[in-house]
DSSP file (Angstrom, degrees, kcal/mol; ACC not computed):
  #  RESIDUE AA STRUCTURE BP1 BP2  ACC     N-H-->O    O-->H-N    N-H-->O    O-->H-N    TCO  KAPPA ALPHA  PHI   PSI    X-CA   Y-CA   Z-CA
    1    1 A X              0   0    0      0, 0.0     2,-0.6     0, 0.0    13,-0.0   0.000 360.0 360.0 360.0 -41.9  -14.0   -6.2    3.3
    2    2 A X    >   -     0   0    0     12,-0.0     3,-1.8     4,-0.0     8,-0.1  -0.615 360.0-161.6 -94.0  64.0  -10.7   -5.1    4.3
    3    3 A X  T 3  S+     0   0    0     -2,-0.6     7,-0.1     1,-0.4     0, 0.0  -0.145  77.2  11.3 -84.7 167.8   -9.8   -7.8    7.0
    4    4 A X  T 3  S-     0   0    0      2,-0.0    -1,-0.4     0, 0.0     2,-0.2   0.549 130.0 -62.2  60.0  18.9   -7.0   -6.9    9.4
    5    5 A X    <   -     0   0    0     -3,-1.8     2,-0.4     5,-0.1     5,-0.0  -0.583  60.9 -60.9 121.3 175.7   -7.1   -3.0    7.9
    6    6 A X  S    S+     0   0    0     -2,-0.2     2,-0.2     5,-0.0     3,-0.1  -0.773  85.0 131.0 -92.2 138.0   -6.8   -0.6    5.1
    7    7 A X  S    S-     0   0    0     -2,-0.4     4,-0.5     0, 0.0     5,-0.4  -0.518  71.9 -90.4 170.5 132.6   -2.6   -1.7    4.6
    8    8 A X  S >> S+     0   0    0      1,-0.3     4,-2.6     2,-0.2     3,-0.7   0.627 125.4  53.4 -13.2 -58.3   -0.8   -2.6    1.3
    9    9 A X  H >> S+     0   0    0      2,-0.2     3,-1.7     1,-0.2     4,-0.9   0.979 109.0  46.1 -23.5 -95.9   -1.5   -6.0    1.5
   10   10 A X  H 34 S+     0   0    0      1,-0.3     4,-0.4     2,-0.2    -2,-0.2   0.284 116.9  45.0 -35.0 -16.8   -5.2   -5.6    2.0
   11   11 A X  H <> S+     0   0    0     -3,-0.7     4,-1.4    -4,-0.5    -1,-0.3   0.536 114.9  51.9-155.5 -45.5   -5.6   -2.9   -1.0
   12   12 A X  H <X S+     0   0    0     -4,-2.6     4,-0.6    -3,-1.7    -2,-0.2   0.513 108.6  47.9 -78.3   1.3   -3.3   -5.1   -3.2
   13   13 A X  H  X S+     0   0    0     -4,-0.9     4,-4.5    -5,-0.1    -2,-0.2   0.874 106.9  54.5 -84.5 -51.4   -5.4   -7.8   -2.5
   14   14 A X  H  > S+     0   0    0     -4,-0.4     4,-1.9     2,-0.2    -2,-0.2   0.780 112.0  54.6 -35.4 -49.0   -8.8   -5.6   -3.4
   15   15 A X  H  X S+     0   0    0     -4,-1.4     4,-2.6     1,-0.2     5,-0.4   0.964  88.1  62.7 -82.2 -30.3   -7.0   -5.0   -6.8
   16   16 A X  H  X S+     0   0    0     -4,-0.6     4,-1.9    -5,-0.2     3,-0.2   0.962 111.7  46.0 -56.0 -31.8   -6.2   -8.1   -8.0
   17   17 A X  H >X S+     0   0    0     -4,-4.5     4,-2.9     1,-0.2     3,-1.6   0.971 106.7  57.2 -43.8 -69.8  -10.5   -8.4   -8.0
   18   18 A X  H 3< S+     0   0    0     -4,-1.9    -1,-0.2     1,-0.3    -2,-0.2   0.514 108.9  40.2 -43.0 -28.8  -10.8   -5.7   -9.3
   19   19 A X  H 3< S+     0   0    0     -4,-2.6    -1,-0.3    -3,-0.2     4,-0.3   0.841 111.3  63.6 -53.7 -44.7   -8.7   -6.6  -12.3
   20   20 A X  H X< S+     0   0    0     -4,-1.9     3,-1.9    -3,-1.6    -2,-0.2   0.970 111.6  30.3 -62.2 -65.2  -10.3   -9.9  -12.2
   21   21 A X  G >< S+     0   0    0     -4,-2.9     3,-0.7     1,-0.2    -1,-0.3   0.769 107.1  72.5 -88.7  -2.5  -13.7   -8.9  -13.0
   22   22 A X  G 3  S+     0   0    0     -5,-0.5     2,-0.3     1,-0.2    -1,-0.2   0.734  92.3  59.9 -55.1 -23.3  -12.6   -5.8  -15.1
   23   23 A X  G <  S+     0   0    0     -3,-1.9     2,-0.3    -4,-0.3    -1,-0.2  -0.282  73.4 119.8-103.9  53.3  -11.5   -8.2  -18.0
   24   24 A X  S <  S-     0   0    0     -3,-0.7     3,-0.5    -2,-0.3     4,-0.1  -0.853  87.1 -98.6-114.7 160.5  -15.1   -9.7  -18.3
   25   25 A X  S    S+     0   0    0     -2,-0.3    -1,-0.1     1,-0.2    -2,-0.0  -0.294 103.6   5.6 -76.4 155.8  -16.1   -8.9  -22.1
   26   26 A X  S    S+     0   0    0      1,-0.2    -1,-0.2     3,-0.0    -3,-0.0   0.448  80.8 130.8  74.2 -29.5  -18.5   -5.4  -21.5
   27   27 A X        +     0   0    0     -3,-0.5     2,-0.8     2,-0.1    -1,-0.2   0.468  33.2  98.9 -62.5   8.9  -18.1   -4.8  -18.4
   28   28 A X  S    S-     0   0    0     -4,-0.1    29,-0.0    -6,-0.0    -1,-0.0  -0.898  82.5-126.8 -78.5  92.5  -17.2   -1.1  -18.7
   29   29 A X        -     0   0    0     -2,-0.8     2,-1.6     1,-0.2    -2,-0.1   0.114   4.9-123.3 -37.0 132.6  -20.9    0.1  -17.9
   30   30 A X        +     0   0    0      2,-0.0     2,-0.2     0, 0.0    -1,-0.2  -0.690  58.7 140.5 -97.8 112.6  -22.7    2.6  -20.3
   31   31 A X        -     0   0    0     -2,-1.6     2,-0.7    13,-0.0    15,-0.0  -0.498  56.6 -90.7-118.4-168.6  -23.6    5.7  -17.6
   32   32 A X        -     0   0    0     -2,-0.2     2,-0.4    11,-0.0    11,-0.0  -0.970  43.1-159.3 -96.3 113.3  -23.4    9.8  -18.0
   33   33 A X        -     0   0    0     -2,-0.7     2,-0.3    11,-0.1    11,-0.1  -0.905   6.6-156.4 -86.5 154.1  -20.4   10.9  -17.1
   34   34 A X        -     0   0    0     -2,-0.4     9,-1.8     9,-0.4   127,-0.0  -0.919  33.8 -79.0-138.7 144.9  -19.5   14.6  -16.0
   35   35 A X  B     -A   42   0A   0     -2,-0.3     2,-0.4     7,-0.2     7,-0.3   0.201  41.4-160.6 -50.4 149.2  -16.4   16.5  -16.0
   36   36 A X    >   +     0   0    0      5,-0.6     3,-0.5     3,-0.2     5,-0.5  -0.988  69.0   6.5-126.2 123.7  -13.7   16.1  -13.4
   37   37 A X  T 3  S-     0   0    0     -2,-0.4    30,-0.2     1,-0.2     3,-0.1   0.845 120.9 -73.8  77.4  24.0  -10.7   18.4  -12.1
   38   38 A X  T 3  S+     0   0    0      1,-0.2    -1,-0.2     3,-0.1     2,-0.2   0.796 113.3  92.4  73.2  28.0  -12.2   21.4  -14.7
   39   39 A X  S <  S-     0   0    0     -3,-0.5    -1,-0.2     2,-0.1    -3,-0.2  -0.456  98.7 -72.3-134.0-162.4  -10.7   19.2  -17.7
   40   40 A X  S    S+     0   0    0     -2,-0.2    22,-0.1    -3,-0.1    -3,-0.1   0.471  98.5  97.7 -56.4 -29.7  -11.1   16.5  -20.4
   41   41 A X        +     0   0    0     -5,-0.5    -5,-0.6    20,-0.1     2,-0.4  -0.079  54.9 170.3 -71.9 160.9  -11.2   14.0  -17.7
   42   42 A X  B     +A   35   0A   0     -7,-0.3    17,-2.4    -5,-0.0     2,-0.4  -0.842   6.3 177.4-172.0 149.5  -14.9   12.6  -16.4
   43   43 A X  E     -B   58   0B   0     -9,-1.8     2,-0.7    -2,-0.4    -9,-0.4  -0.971  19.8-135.1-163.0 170.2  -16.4   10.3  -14.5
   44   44 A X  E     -B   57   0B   0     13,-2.3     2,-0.9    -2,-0.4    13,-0.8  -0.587  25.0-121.1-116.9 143.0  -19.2    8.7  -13.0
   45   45 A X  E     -B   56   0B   0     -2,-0.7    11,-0.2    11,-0.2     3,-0.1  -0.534  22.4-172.1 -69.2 125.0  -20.0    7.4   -9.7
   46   46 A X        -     0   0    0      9,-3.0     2,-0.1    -2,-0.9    10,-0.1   0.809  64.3 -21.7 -80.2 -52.7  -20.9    3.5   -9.7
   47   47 A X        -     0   0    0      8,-1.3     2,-0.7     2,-0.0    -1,-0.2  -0.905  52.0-157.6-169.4 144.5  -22.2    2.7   -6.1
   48   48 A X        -     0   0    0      6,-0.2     2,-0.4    -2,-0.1     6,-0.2  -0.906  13.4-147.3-125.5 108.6  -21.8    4.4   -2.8
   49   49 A X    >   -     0   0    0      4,-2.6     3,-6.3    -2,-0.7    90,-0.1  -0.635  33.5-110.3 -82.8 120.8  -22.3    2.4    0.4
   50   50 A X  T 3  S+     0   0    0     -2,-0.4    -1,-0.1     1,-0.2    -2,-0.0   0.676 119.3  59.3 -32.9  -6.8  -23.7    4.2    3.4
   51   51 A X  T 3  S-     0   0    0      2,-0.1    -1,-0.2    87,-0.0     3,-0.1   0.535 120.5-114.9 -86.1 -10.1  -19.7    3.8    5.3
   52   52 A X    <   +     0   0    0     -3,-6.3     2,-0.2     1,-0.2    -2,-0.1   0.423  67.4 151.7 101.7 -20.5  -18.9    5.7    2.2
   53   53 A X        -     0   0    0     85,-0.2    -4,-2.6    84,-0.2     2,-0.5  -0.388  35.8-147.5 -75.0 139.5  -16.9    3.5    0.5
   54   54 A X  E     - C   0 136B   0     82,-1.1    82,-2.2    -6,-0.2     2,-0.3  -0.937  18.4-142.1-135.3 116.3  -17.3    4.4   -3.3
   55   55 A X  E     - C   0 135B   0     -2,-0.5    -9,-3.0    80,-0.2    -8,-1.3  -0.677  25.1-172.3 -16.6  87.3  -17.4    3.0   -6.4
   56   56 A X  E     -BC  45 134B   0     78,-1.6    78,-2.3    -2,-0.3     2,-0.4  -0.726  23.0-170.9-117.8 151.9  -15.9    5.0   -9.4
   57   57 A X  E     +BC  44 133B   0    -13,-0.8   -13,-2.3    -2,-0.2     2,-0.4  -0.993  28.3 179.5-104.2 133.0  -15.7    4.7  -13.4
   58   58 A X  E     -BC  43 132B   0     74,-1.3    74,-3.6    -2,-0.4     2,-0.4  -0.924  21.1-160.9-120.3 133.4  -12.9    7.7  -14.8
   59   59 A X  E     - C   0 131B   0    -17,-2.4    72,-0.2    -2,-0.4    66,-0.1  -0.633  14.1-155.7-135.2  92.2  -12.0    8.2  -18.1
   60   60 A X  E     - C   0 130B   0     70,-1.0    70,-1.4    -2,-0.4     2,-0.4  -0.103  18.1-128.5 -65.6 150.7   -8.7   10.2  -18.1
   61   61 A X        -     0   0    0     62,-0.4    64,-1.8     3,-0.3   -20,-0.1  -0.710  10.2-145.8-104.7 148.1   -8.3   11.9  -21.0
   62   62 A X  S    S+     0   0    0     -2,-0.4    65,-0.3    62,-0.3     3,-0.1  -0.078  88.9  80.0-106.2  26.1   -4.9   11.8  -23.4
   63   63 A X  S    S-     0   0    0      1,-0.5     2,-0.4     0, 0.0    -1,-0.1   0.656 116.4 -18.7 -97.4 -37.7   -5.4   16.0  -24.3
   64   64 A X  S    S-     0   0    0      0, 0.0    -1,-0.5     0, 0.0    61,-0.3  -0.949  78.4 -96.4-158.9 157.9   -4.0   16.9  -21.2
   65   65 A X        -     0   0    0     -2,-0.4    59,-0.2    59,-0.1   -25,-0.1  -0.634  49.7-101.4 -85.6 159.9   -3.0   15.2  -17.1
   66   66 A X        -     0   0    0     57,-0.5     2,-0.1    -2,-0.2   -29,-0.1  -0.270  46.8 -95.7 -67.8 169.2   -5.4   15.8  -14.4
   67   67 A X        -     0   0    0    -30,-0.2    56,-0.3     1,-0.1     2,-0.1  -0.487  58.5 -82.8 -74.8 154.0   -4.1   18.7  -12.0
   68   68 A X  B    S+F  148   0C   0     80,-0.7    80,-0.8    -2,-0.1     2,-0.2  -0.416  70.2 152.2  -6.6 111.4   -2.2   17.2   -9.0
   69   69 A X        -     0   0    0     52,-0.3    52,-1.5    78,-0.2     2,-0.3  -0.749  39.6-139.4-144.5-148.1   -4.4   16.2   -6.5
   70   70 A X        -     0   0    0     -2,-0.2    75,-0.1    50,-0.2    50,-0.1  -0.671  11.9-150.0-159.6-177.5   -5.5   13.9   -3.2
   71   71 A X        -     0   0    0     -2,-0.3     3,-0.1     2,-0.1    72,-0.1   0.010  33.5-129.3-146.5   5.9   -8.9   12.3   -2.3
   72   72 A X  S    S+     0   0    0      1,-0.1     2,-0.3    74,-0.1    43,-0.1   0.950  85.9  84.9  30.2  53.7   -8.3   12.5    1.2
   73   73 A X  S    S-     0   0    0     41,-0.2    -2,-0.1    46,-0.1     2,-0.1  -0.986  85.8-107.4-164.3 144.9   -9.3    8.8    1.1
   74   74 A X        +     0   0    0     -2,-0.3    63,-1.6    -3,-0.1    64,-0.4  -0.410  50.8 170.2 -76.2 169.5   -7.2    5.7    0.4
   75   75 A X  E     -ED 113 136B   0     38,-2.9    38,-0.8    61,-0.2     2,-0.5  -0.861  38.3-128.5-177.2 142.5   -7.7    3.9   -3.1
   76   76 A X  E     -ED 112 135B   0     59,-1.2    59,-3.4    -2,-0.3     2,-0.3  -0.932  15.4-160.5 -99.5 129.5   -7.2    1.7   -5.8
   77   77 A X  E     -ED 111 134B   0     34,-2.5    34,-2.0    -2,-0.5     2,-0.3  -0.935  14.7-167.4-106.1 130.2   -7.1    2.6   -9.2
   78   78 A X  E     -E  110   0B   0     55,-1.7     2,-0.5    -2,-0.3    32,-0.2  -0.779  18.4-130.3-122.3 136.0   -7.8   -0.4  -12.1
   79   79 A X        +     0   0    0     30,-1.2    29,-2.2    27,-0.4    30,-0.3  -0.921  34.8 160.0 -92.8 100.7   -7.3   -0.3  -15.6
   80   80 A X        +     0   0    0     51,-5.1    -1,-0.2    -2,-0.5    52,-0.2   0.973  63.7   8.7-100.3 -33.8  -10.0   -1.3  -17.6
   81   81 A X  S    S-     0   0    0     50,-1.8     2,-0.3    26,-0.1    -1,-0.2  -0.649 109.3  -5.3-148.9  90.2   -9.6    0.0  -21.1
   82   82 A X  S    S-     0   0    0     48,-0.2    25,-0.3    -3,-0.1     2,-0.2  -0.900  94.9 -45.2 139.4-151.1   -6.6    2.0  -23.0
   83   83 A X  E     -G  126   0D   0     43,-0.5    43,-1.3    -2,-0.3     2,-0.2  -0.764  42.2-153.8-121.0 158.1   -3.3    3.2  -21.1
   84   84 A X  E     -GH 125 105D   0     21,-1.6    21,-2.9    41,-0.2     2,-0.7  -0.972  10.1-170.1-144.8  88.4   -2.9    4.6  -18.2
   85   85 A X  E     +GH 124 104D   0     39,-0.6    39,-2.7    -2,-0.2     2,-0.8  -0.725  24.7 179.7 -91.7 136.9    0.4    7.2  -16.9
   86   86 A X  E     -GH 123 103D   0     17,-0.8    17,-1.6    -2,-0.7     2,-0.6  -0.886  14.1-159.4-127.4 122.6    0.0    7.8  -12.9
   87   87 A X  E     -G  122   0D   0     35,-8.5    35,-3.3    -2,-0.8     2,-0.4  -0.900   5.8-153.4-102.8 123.9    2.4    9.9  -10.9
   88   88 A X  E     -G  121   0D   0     -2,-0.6    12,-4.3    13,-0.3    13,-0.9  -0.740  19.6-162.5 -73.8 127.6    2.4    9.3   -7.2
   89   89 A X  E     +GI 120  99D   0     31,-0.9    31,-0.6    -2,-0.4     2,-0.3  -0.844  14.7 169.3-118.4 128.9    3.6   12.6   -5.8
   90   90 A X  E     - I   0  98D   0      8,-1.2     8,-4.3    -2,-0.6     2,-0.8  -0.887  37.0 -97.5-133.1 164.0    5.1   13.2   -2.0
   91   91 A X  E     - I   0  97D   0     -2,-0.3     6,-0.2     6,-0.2     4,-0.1  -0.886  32.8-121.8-126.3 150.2    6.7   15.8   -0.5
   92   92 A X    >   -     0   0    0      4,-1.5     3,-1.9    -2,-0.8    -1,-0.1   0.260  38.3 -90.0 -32.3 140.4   10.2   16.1   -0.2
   93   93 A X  T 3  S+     0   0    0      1,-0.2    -1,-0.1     2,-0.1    -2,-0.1   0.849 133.7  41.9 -39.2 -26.8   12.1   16.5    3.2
   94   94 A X  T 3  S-     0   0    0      2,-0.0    -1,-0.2     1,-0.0    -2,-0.1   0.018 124.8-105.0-139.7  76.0   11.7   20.0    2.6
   95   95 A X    <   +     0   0    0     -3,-1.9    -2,-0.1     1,-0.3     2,-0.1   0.143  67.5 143.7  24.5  38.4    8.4   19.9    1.5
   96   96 A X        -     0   0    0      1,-0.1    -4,-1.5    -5,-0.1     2,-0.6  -0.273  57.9-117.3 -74.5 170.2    8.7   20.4   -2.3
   97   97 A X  E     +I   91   0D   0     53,-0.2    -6,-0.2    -6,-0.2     2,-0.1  -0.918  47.2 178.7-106.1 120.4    6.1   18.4   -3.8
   98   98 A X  E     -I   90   0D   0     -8,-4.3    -8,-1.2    -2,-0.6     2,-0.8  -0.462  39.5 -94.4-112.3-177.7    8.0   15.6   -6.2
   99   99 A X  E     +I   89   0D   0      1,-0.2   -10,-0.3   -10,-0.2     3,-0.1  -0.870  39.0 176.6 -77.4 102.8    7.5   12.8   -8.5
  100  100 A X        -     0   0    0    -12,-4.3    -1,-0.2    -2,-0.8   -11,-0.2   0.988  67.5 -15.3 -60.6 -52.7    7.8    9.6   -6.3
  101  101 A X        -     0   0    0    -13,-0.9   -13,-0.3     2,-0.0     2,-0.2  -0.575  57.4-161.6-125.4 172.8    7.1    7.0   -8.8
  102  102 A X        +     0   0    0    -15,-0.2     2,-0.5    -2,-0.2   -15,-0.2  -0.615  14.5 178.7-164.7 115.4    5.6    7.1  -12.0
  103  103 A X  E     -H   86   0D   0    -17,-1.6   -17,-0.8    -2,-0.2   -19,-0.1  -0.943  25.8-134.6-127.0 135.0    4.1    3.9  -13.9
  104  104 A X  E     -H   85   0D   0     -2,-0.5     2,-0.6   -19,-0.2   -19,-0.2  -0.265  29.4-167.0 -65.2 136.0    2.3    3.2  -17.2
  105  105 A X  E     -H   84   0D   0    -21,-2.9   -21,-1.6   -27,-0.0     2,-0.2  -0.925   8.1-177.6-130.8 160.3   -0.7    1.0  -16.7
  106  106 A X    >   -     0   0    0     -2,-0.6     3,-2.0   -23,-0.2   -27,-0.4  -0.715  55.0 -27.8-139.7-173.2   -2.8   -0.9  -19.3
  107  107 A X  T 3  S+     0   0    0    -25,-0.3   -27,-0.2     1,-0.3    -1,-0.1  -0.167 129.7   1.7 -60.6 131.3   -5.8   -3.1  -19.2
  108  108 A X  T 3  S+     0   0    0    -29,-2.2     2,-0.4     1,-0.3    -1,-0.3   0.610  98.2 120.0  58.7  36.7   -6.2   -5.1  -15.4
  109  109 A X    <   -     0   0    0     -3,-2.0   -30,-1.2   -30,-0.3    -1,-0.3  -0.914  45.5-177.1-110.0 139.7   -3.0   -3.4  -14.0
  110  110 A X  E     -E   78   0B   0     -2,-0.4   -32,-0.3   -32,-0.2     2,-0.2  -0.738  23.1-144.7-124.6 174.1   -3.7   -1.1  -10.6
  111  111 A X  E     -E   77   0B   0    -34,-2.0   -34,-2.5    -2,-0.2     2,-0.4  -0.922  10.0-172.9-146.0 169.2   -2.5    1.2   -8.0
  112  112 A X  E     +E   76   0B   0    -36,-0.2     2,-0.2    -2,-0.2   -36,-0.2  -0.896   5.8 172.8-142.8 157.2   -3.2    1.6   -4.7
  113  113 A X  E     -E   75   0B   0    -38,-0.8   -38,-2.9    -2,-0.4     6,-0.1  -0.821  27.1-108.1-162.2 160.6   -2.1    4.1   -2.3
  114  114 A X        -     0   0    0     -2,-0.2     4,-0.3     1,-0.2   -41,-0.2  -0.006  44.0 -75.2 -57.3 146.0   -3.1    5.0    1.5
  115  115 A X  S >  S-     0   0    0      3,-0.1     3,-1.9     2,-0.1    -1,-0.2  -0.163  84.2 -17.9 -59.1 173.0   -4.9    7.6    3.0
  116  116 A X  T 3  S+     0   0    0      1,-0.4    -1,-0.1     2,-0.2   -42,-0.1  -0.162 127.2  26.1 -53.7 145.3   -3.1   11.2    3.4
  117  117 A X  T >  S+     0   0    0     -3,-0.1     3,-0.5     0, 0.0    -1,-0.4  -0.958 128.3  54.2 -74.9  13.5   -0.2   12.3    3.3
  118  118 A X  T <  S+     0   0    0     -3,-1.9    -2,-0.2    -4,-0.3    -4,-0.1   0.151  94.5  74.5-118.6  21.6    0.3    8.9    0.9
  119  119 A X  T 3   +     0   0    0     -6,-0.1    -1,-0.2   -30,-0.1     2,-0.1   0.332  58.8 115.2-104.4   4.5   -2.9   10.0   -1.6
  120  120 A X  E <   +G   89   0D   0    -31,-0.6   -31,-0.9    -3,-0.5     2,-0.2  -0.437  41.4 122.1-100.0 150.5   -1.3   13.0   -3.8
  121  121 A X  E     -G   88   0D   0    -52,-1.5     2,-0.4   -33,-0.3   -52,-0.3  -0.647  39.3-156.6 160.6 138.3   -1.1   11.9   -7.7
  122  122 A X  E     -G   87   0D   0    -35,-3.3   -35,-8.5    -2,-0.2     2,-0.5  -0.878  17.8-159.6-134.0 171.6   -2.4   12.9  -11.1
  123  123 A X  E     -G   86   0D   0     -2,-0.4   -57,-0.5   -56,-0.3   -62,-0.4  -0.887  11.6-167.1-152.1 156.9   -3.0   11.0  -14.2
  124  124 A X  E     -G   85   0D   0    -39,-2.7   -39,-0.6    -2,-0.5     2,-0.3  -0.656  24.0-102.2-134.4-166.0   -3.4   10.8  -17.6
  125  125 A X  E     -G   84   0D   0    -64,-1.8     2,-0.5   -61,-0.3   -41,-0.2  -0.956  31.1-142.4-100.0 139.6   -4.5    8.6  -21.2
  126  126 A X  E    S-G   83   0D   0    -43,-1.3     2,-1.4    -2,-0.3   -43,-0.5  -0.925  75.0 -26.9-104.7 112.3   -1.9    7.3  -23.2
  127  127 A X  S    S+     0   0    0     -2,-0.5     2,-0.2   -65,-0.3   -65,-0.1  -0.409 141.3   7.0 101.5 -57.2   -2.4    7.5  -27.3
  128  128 A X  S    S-     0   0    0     -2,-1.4     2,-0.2   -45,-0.1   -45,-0.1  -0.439 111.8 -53.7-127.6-158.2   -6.8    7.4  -26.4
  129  129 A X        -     0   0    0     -2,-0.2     2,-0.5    -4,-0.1   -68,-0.2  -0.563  45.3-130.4-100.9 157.6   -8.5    7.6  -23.2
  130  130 A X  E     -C   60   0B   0    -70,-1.4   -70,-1.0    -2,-0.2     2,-0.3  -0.889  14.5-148.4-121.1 131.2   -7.9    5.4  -20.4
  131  131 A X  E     +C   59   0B   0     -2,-0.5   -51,-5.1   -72,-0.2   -50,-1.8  -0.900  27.3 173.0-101.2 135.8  -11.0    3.6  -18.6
  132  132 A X  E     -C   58   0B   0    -74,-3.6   -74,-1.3    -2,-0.3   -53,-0.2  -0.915  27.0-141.9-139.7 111.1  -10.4    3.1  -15.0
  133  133 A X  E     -C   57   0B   0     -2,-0.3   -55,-1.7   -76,-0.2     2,-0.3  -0.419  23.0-157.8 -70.8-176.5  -12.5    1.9  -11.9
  134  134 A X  E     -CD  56  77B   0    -78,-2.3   -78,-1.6   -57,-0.2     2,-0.5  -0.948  14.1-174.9-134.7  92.1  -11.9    3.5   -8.8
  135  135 A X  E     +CD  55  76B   0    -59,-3.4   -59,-1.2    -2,-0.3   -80,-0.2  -0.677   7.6 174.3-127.6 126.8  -12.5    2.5   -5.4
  136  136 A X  E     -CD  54  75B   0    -82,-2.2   -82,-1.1    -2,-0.5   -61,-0.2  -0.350  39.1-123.9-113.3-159.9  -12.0    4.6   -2.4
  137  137 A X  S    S+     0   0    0    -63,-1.6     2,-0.3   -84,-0.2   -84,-0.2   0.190  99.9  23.7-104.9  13.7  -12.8    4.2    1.5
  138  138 A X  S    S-     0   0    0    -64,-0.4     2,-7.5   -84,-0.2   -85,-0.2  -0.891  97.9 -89.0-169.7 145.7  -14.9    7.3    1.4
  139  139 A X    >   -     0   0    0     -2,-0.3     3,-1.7     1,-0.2   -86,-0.1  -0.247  33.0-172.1-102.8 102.5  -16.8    9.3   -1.1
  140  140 A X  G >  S+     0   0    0     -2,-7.5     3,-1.4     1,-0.2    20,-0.3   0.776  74.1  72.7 -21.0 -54.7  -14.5   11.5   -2.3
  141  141 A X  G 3  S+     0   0    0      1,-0.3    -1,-0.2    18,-0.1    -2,-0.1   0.690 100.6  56.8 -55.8  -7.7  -17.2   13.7   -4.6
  142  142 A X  G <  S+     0   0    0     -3,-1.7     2,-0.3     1,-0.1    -1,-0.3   0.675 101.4  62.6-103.1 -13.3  -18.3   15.0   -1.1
  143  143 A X  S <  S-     0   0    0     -3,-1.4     2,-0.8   -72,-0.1    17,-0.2  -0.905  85.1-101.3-109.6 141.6  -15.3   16.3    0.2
  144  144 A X        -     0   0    0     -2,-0.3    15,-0.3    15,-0.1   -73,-0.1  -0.285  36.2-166.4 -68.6 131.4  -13.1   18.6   -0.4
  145  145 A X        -     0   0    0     13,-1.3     2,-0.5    -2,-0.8    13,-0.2   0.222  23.4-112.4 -81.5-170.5   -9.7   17.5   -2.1
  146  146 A X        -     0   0    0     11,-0.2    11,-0.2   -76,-0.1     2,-0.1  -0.952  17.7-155.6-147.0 106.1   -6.6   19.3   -2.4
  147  147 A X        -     0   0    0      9,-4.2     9,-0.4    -2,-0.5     2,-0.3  -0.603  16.7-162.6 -90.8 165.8   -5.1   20.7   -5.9
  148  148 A X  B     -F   68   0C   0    -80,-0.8   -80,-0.7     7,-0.2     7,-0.2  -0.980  14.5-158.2-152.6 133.8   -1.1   21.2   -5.9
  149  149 A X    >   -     0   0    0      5,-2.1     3,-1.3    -2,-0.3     2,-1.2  -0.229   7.0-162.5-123.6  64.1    0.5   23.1   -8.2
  150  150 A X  T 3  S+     0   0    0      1,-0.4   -53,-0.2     2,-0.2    -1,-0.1   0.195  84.7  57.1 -33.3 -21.1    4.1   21.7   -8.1
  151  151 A X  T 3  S+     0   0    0     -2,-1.2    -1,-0.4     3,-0.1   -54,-0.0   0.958 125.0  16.6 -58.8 -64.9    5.7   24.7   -9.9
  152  152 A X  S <  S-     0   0    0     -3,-1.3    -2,-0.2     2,-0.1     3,-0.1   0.365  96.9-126.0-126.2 -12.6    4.4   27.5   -7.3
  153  153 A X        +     0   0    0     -4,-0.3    -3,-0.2     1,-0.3     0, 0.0   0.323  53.0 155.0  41.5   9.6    3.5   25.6   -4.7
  154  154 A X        -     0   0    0     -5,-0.4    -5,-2.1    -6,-0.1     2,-0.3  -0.215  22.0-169.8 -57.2 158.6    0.3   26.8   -4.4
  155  155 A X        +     0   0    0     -7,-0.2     2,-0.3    -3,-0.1    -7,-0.2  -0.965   6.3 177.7-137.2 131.9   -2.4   24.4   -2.9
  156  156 A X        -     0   0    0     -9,-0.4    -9,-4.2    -2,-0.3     2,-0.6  -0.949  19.9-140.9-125.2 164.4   -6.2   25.3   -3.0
  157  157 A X        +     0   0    0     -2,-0.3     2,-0.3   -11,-0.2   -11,-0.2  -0.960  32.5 150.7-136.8 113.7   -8.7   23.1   -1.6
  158  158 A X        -     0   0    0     -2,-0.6   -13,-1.3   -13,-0.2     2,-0.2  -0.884  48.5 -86.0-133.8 150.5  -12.1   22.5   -3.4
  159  159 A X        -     0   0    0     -2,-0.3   -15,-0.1   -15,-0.3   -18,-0.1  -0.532  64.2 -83.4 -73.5 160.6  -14.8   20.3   -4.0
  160  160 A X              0   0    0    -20,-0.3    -1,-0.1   -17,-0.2  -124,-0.1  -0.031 360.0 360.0 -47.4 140.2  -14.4   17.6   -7.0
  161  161 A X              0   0    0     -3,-0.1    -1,-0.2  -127,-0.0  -126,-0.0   0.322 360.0 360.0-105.8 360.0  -15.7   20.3  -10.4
């Protein structure tokens, strides 16, 4: 799917589909979803391919941001339906955990980022809830992640709640 590699390129090419068919009338799928990151947030798994690569729908919640976290997996995030704030988070030369970027996204705007260290980021809904696929190179809901708590610097490492 990804010819020549997982690289920027290749993962900005991968969103612009994913935008593409995101703006089809409906297409947000009606599934169960279940809580994510102990919060507001939930989402449901879409497809999973035996390589792993996995299909997600999330619906980030505008009460509160997800905690910090990773996916220990590269990904693209798509915007299907509301607003969208995402902070990409790195750490520092001496290894506080910051804001790198931060961008508002609305309906068939993405982001992409790389597998670890270049995965750390939390998000939130702007005004209502923001509907988002998801897609990473492994399925994340089977491994454990990494929470950051950018105040204390704690990090604990759990599966997805």
């Amino acid at each position: 799917m990804l010819t020549g590699g997982v690289n920027e390129a290749s993962l900005n090419t991968v969103g612009r589909l994913l935008s593409e068919v995101s703006r089809e009338p409906g297409f947000i799928p009606q599934t169960e979803m279940r809580s994510l990151h102990g919060g507001d947030t939930t989402s449901a798994v879409l497809q999973t391919d035996p390589d792993g690569l996995t299909l997600m729908l999330g619906k980030f919640s505008p009460k509160e941001e997800t905690p910090v976290h990773n996916h220990s997996s590269w990904g693209i995030a798509c915007v299907v339906q509301g607003r969208d704030r995402y902070r990409h988070w790195h750490h520092d030369d001496e290894g506080q955990l910051k804001v790198l970027y931060e961008k508002e996204l609305g309906p068939g705007s993405f982001v992409t980022w790389l597998d670890p260290p270049h995965d750390i980021h939390s998000q939130q809904g702007i005004g209502d809830p923001a509907f988002e696929l998801v897609l990473f190179g492994k399925n994340t809901m089977t491994i454990p992640r990494s929470y950051y708590n950018p105040e204390t610097g704690e990090v604990r490492t759990a599966l997805p709640q």
